[in-house]
C-alpha positions as CSV (number, residue, x, y, z in Angstrom):
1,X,0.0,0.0,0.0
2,X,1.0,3.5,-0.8
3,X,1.9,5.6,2.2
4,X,1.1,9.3,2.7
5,X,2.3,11.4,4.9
6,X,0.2,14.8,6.2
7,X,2.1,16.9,7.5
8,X,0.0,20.1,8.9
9,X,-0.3,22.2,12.4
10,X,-4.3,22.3,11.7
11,X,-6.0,19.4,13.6
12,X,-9.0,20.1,10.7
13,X,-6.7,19.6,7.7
14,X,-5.2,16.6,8.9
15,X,-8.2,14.9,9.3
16,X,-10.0,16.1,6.1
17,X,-6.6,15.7,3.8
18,X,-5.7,12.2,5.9
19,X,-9.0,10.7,5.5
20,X,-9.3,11.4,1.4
21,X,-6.4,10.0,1.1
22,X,-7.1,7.2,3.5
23,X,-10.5,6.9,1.4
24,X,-8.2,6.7,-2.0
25,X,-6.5,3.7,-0.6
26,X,-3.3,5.2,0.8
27,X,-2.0,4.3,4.4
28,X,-1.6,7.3,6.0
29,X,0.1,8.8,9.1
30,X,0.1,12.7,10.5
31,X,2.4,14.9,11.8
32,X,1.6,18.5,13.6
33,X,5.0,20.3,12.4
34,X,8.3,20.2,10.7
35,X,10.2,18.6,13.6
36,X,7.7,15.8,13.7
37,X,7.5,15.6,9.9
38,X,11.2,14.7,10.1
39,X,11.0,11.6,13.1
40,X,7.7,10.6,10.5
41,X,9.7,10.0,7.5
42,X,12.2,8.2,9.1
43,X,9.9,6.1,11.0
44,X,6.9,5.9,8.2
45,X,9.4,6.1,5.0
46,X,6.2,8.0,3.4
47,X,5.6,7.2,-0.6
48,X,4.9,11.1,-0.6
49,X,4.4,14.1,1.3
50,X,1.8,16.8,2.0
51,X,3.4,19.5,3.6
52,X,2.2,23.1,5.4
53,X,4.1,26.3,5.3
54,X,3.2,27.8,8.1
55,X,4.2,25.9,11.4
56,X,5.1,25.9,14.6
57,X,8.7,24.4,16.3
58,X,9.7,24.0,12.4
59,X,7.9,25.2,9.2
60,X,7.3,23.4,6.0
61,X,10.4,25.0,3.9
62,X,13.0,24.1,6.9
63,X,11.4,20.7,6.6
64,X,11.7,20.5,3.1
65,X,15.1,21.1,3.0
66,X,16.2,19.0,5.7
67,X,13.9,16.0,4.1
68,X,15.7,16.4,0.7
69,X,18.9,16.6,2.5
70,X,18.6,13.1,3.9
71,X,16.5,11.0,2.0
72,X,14.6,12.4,-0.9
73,X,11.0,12.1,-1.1
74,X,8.4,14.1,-3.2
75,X,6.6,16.6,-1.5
76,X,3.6,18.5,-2.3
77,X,3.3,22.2,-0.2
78,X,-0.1,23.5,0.5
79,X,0.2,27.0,0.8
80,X,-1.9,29.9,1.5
81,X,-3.5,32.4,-0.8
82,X,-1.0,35.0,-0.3
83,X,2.0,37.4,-1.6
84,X,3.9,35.9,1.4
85,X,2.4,32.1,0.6
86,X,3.8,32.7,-2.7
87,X,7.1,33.5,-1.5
88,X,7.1,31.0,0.9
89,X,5.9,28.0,-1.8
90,X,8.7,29.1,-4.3
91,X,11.6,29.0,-1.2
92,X,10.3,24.9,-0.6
93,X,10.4,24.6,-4.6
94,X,13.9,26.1,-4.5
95,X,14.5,23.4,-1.3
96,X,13.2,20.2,-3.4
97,X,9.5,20.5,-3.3
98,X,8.0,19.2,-6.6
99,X,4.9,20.6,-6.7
100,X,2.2,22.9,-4.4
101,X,-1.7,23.3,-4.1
102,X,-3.5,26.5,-3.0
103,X,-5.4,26.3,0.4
104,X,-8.7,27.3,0.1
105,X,-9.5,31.0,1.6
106,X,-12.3,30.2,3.4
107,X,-13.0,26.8,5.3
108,X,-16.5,26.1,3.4
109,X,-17.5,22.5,2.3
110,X,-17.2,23.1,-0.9
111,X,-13.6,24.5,-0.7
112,X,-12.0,22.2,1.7
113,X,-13.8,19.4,-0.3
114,X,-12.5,20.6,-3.6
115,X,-8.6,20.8,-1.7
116,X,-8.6,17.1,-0.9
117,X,-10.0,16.3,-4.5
118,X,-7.1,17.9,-5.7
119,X,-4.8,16.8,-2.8
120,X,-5.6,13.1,-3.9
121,X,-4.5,14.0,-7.6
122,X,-1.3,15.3,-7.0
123,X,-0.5,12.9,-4.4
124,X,-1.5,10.1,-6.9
125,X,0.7,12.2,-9.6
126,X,3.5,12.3,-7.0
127,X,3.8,8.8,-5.9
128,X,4.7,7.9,-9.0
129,X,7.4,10.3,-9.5
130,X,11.1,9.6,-10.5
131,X,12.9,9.5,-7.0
132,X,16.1,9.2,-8.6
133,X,15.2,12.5,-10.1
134,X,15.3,14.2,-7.3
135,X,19.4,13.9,-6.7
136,X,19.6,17.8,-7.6
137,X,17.3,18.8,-5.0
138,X,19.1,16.4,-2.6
139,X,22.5,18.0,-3.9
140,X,20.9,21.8,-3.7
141,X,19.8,21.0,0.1
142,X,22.5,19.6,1.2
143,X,24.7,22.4,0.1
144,X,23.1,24.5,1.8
145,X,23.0,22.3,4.9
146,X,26.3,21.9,4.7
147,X,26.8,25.9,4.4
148,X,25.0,26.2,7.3
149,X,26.9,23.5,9.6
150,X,30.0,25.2,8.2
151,X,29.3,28.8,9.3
152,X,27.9,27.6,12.4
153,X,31.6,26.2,13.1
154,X,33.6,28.7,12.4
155,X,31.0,30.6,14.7
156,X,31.4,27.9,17.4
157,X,35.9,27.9,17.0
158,X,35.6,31.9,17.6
159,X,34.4,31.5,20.6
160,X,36.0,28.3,21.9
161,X,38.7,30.2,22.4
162,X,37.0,31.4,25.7
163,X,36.1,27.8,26.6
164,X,38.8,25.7,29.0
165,X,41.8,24.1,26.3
166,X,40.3,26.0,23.6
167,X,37.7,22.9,23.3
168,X,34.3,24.1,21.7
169,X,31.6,24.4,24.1
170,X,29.1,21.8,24.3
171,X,26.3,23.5,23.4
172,X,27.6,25.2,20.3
173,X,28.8,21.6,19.7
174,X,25.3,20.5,19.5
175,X,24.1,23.3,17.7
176,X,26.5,22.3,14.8
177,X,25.4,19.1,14.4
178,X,21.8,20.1,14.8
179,X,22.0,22.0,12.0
180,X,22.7,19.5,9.5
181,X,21.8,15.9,10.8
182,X,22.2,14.3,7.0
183,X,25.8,15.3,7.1
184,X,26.9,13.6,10.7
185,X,28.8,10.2,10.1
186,X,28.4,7.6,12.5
187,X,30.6,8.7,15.0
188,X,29.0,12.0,15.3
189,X,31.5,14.1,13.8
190,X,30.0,16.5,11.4
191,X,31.6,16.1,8.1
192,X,30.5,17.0,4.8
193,X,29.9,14.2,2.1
194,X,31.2,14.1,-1.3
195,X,27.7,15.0,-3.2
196,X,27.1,17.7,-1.3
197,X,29.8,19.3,-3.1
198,X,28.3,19.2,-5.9
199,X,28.3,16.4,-9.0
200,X,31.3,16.6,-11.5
201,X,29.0,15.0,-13.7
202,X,25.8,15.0,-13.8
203,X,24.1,16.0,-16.5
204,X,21.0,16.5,-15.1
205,X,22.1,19.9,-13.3
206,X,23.1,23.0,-15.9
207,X,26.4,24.6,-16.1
208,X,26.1,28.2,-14.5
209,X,25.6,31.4,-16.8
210,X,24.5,31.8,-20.2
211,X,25.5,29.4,-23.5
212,X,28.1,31.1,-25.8
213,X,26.0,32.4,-29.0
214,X,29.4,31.4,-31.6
215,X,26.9,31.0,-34.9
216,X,24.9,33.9,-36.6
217,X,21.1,34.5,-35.9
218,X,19.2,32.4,-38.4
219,X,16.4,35.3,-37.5
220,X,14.6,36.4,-34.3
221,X,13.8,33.2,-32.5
222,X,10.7,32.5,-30.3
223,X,10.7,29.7,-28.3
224,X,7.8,28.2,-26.3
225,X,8.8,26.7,-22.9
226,X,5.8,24.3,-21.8
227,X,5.7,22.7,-18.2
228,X,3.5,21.3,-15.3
229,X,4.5,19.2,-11.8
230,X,8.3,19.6,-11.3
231,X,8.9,22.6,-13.6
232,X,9.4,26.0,-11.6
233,X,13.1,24.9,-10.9
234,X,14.4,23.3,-14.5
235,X,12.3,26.7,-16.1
236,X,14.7,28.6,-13.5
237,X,17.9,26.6,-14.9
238,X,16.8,27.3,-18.3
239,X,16.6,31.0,-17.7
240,X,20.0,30.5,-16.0
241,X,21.8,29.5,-19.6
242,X,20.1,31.4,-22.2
243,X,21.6,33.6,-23.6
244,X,20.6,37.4,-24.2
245,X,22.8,37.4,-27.1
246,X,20.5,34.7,-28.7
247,X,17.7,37.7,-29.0
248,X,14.7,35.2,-28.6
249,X,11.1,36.0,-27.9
250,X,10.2,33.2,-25.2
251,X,6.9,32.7,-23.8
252,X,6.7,30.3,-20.9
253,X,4.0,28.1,-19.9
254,X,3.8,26.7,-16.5
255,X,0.6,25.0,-14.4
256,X,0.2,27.5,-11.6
257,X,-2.8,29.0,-9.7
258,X,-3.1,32.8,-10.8
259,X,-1.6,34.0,-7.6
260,X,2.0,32.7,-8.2
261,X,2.6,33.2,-11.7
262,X,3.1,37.0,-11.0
263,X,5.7,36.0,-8.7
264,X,7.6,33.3,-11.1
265,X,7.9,35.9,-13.5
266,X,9.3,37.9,-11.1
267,X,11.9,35.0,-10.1
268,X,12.7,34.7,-13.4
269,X,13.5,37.9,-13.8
270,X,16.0,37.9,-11.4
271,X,18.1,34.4,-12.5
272,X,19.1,35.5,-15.8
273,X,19.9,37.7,-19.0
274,X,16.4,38.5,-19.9
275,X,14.2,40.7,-18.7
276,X,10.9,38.5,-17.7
277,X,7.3,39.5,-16.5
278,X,3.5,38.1,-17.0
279,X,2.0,38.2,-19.7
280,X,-0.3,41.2,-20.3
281,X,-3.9,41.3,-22.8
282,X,-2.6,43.4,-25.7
283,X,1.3,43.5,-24.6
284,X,4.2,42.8,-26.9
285,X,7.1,41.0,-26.7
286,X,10.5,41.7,-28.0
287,X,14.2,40.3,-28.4
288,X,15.6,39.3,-24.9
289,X,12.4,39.5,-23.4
290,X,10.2,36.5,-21.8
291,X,6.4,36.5,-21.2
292,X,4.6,34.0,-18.5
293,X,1.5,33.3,-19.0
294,X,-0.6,34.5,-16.0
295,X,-2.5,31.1,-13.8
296,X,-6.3,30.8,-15.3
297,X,-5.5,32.4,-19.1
298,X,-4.6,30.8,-21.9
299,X,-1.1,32.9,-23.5
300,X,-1.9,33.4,-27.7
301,X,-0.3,35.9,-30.2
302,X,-2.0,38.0,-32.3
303,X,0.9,38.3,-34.9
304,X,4.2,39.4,-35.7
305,X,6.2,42.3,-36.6
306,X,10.1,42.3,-37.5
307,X,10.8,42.5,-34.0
308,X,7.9,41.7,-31.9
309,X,5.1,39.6,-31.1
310,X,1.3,40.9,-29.9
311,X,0.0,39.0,-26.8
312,X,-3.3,38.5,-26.1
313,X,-5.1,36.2,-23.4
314,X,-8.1,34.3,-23.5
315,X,-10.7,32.9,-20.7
316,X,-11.3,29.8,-23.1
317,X,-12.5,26.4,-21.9
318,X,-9.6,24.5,-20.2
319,X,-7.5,22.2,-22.5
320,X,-6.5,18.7,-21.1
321,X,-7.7,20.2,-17.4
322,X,-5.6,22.9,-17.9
323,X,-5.6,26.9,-18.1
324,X,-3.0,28.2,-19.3
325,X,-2.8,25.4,-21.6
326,X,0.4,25.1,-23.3
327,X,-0.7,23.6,-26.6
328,X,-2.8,26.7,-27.2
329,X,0.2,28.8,-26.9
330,X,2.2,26.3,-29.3
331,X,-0.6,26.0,-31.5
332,X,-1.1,29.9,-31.6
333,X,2.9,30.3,-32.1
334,X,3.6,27.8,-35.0
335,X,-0.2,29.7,-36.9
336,X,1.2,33.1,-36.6
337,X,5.3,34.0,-35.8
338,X,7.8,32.9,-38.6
339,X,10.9,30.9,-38.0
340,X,12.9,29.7,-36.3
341,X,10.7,28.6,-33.7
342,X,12.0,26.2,-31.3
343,X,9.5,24.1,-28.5
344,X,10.3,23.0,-25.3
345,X,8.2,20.7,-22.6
346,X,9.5,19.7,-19.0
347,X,8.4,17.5,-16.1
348,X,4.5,17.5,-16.0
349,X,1.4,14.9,-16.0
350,X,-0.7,14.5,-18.7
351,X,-0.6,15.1,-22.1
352,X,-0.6,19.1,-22.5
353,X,2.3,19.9,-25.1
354,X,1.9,16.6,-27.2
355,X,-0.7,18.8,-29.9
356,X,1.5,22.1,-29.2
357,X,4.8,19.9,-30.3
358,X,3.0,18.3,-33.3
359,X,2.2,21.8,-34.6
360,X,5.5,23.7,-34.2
361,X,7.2,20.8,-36.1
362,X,4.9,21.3,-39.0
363,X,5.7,25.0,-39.0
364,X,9.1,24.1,-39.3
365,X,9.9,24.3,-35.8
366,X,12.4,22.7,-33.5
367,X,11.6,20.4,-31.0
368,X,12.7,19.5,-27.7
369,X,11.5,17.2,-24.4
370,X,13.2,16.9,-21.1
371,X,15.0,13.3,-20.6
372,X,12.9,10.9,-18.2
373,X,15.7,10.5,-16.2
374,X,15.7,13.9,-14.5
375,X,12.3,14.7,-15.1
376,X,10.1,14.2,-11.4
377,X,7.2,13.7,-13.9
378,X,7.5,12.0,-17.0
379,X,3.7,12.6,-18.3
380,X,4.7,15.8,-20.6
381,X,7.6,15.1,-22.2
382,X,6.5,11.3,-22.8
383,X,3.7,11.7,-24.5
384,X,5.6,14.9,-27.2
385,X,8.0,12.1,-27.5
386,X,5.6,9.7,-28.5
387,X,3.9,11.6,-31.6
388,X,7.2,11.3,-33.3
389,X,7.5,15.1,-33.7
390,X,10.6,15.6,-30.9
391,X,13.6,16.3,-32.6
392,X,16.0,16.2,-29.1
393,X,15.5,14.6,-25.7
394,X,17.8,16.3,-23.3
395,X,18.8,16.9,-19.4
396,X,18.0,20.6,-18.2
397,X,21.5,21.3,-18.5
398,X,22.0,20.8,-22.3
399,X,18.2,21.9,-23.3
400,X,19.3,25.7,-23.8
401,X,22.4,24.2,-26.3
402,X,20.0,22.7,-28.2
403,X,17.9,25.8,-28.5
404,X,20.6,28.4,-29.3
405,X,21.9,25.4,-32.5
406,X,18.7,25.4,-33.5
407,X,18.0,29.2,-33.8
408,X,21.6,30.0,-35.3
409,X,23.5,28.9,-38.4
410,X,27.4,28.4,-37.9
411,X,30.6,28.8,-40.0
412,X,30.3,25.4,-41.9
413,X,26.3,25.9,-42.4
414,X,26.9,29.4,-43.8
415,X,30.1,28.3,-46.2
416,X,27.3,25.1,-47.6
417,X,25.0,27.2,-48.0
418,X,26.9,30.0,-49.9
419,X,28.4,27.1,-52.2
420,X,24.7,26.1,-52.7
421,X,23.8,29.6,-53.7
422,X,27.1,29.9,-56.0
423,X,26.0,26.5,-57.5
424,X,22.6,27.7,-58.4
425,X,23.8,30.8,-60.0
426,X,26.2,28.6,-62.1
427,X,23.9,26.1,-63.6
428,X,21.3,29.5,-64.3
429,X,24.0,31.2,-66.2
């Protein structure tokens, strides 16, 4: 039997969250705070976890990070309605989180019963996730665990000096290995293990700062960056890597409630070269800029200039369950901007993407899916992959190489090309 765990301060959400899933057919066990949370996955070794921001003793993000720093699981954050919820959801997301739900603002049967419908879902979604996917969050974590433990030492030799024989006090001792219980070997000394370094290796986490742009433009590129469960932190490495020298129109589509995609603009906004913000009914975007479409619209353009793109955005039905829907953006992209045009889906469920890809291929697009090795979710990008229209299956960290190739032309394309040209001018003389 699956096993969920619930992690929340609220005696009322525990019970309503533990018993749908309970009713769904997972075993289920409860914890009141962060602290708990952490003796309940090492005791319960929980399938998947629900977890609350707001708590006492510990919070959810303090939780999250420890919890990824030990023994990866995937977690799903419940968080409130608010500016500081949203901050608070995107600093577990940055701590290994997969995936979050909105609480409801009031606590009416309709909206508390509508929360553990969807709770179910995404648990459902999440127990099937990629563990082994989730070694970057581990890595990320435990970095900063290990960051922690570190300063705390250094604090803890300053003042030993005041202690009898120099010896560290006892209590900052404690405090050291407190801080960072995944990194303590088994005879308590604190030490730091190998992957929290960092991997030399992996593939699945990006190089730092932007891919060199050593072709020519092939043209102002748009690319379409499509994404569901799992994708706020490989959109974040993508932004990371592209380049502003690339000049590319990007619009990105990720599954959020309305009340976070303001503030994943804003994110994104801040981790790289281009200058990012939501998507706005009758905006434009240029070159170096990025659009994201706002939670509960569907993103489509309205047409082209030499430079820009018209935005508009539309209260349609939702497509697949979902609004924004990436496919309509795709869809709307490959119908009305020129090439190059170059598509991109991430970790999700379901099948949003799989039309979007289809159509961008036709226009003469370029296609791309995350790998399923480092995708938490595999939904998305497997079923692109399976209409036959996916030109490159990639890791995060060599997606943005693939896009800049495809929207440039280098020194051996331009010299066959120019013999092509010379050649054609021969045989009409």
């Amino acid at each position: 039997m699956t096993r969920a765990l619930v992690v929340d301060d609220s005696q009322f959400m525990r019970t309503v969250i533990g018993n749908a899933l309970a009713d769904a057919g997972y075993e289920v066990e409860t914890a009141t705070n962060g602290r708990d949370a952490l003796e309940a996955v090492d005791s319960f070794e929980p399938d998947v976890v629900t977890m609350d921001v707001e708590m006492p003793e510990m919070d959810g993000i303090e939780a999250v990070e420890r919890i990824m720093a030990a023994d990866p699981v995937p977690i799903l954050m419940l968080s409130a309605y608010t500016e500081e919820g949203a901050r608070a959801t995107f600093e577990a997301l940055d701590s290994g989180a997969i995936d979050f739900l909105r609480k409801p603002d009031g606590s009416g049967s309709r909206n508390v019963g509508h929360l553990a419908t969807e709770v179910v879902e995404k648990v459902t979604e999440l127990a099937n996730a990629d563990v082994s996917s989730l070694a970057v969050a581990k890595t990320t974590a435990t970095a900063r665990a290990t960051a922690t433990a570190t300063a705390s030492r250094s604090s803890s030799a300053d003042r030993a000096a005041a202690g009898a024989g120099g010896a560290p006090l006892a209590a900052d001792r404690d405090a050291t290995q407190a801080s960072d219980p995944a990194s303590m070997s088994g005879d308590g000394d604190v030490s730091t293990p190998s992957w929290a370094l960092g991997p030399t290796d992996d593939s699945s986490v990006a190089e730092s700062g932007p891919v060199d742009v050593t072709g020519q433009l092939a043209g102002t590129p748009t690319v379409v960056v499509g994404a569901s469960t799992g994708g706020p932190r490989i959109v974040e490495q993508l932004f990371e890597r592209l380049p502003a020298a690339l000049e590319a129109r990007v619009l990105v589509v990720q599954h959020m409630p309305a009340a976070f995609t303001s503030r994943f603009a804003d994110r994104l906004d801040t981790v790289g070269e281009y200058t990012v913000s939501e998507a706005a009914d009758g905006g434009r975007i240029g070159p170096g800029e990025a659009v994201v479409a706002p939670g509960d619209a569907h993103l489509t353009v309205t047409g082209e200039t030499s430079q820009s793109i018209g935005l508009a955005l539309e209260n349609g039905e939702r497509v697949h369950g979902a609004r924004p829907s990436i496919d309509v953006t795709m869809e709307s992209v490959a119908n009305r901007v020129s090439e190059p045009l170059c598509g991109v889906v991430l970790s999700g469920m379901g099948r949003d993407g799989a039309a979007g890809v289809e159509a961008l291929e036709a226009a003469g697009g370029y296609t791309i899916a995350q790998d399923e090795a480092t995708s938490p979710v595999f939904g998305i990008p497997c079923q692109a992959i399976k209409t036959g229209c996916v030109e490159e299956i990639a890791p995060p960290a060599e997606i943005v190489d693939g896009i800049v190739a495809a929207c440039t032309v280098d020194d051996q394309e331009r010299a066959d090309s120019d013999s092509d040209s010379d050649s054609r001018g021969e045989t009409d003389d």
